[in-house]
Phi, psi and omega in degrees: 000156210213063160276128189247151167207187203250169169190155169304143183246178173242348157225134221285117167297148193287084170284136163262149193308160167189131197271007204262335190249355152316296209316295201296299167352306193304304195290334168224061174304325177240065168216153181258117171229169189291331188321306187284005211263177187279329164245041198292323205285355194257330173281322199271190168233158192306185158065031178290135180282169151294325187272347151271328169272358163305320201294325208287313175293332174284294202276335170282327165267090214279307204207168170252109187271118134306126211208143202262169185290129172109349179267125163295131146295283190222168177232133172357115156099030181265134178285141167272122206215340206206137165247161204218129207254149180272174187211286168242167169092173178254140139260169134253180184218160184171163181230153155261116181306167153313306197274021167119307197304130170281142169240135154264136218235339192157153171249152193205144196213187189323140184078346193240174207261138130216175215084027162281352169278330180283352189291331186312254193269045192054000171231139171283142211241004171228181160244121170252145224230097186291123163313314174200160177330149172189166202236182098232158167292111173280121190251104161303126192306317197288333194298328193289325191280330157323279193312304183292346119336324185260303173281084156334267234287059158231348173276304173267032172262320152312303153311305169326319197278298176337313198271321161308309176290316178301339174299250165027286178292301160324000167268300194271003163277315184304302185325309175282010181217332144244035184228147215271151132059241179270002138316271166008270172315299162342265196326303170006286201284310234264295167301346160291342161317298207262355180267283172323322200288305202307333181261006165074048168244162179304096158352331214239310197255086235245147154222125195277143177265343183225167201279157175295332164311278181334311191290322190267348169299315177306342198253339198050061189220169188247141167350290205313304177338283176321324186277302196264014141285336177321295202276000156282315161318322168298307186284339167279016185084334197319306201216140140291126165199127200238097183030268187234039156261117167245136175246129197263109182277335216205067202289329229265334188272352174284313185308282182327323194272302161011285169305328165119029177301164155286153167265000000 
């Protein structure tokens, strides 16, 4: 399962070297590229010649978009043209009922794609939604279905995110259909940890980007729920919590209830 929310980092996220894309650096120290980017290793797939990330930085990315907190990147029945990598900042994704009601569909945080609903039928079948100021790379589908003909492994890097997403998804059905509660939330938390970590952000010291509404629509669960398991996790040591500041005190007693453990 693949749950996202934000956090304060603590540290410079963590690239592994790669000499090939060092090299091309040195010759294009002031273009802004993929080669060059801080979260190069979560979009691209390793082991890039130099001369595949020249190709990648000319031809893949048309722009970096900016987007204020509460502004759509793109919204339902919007033509499909791009798919878009976060760079900085938060989303959510969500549908609408007729009568008004929001579903939230997914959070979405550094490194990872969105706009993947749209390649079936060329219109995006959701709305995403900036969470906070946030940047993303706008990737043109057609530069991409080009390029990755010529770059194999950009292809199967593409799949990877694909398969992941088919995960994802088969996570938040299991979530949702057997799990009580305060599961829910657990798995959540436990998972945005382990999302944050992976980007060399704090593990412990969680600042939620979206609202506990927003948490209970994803989880199917009602306000009231969320806030007050929130404040059971708490009185059981589990978690400190200060309005969207979360401090994870016990992640192995959140694991434990998880399992179907006494807490």
């Amino acid at each position: 399962m693949d749950f996202r929310v934000a956090s304060t980092p603590h540290a410079t996220a963590f690239v592994p070297a790669n000499p090939a894309a060092d090299a091309y650096d040195k010759v294009h120290a002031n273009v802004a590229a993929c080669s060059r980017c801080h979260v190069r290793e979560m979009c691209l797939p390793p082991g890039l010649s130099a001369s595949e990330f020249r190709q990648i930085d000319q031809r893949l990315v048309s722009s970096r978009r900016k987007l204020a907190r509460g502004e759509k990147l793109f919204q339902i029945g919007d033509r499909f043209d791009a798919v878009y990598a976060v760079w900085t900042g938060f989303f959510k994704t969500a549908v609408s009922s007729k009568d008004g009601r929001e579903q939230v569909t997914g959070f979405q945080m550094v490194g990872e794609l969105m706009g993947l609903d749209g390649i079936g039928s060329r219109r995006h079948e959701v709305d995403a939604v900036a969470l906070e100021d946030s940047q993303v790379c706008a990737i043109p589908y057609a530069n991409f279905e080009v390029l990755s003909k010529e770059i194999p492994a950009l292809q199967h890097q593409f799949h990877r995110v694909m398969s992941r997403e088919i995960v994802r998804n088969q996570g938040v059905m299991l979530l949702l259909g057997s799990m009580h509660a305060e599961e829910r939330l657990a798995a959540f938390v436990l998972n945005l940890t382990r999302q944050l970590q992976a980007r060399g952000f704090s593990a412990t010291a969680i600042v939620l980007r979206m609202s506990r509404e927003e948490i209970g629509s994803y989880l199917g669960l009602k306000l009231e729920t969320v806030s007050r398991t929130f404040s059971k996790f708490q009185a059981n040591g589990l978690l400190h919590v200060r309005h969207r500041q979360i401090q994870v005190t016990d992640a192995q007693g959140l694991q434990h209830l998880l399992d179907g453990e006494t807490v």
